[in-house]
C-alpha positions, 0 to 999 in steps of 0.5 A: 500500500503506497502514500495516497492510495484509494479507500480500501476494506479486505480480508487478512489472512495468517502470514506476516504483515510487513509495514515501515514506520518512521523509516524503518522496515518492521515485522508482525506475525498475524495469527487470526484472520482479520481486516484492512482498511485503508483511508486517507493514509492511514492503514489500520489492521484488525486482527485477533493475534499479532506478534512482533517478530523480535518478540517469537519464541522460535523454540516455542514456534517449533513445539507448536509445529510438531505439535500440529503435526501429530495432530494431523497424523492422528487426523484430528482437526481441532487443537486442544484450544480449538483452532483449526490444527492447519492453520495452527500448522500455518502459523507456526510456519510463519513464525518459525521463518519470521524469528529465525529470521531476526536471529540472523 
């Protein structure tokens, strides 16, 4: 989204918001689908869970994944919390390449 860009509503989905504020490239995992508006250069983004990428705990990510994992296996949908196990999947994915990305 570029300075001046026309009013805009949409979805967002599990993934990784990349955004610059004040000249400086910043990360947020989203882990719940949500929505965007853009008006008047302001871009606002709703969504249930976010988290910094500096504050993922990579170890934590990994034991999520493994943890979606076996759920699959054992062709469970649901995680213990009640999240659908493939976008527990997802997001476990996306968190695990965002945190290893700012160890680096």
């Amino acid at each position: 989204i570029l300075s001046n860009h026309t009013a805009y509503y949409g979805a967002v989905q599990i993934g990784v918001l990349r955004y610059k504020k004040n000249g400086i490239n910043k990360k947020v995992a989203i882990g719940t689908h949500g929505i965007v508006e853009v008006f008047k250069n302001h871009v606002t983004v709703i969504v249930h869970t976010a988290e910094r990428a500096e504050n993922i705990d990579v170890a934590r990510a990994k034991k999520d994944k493994e943890e979606a994992l076996e759920l699959i296996s054992k062709g469970i949908a649901k995680t213990p919390g009640g999240f659908d196990v493939h976008l527990a999947l997802k997001l476990a994915n996306y968190r695990i390449a965002l945190g290893e990305e700012i160890e680096s």
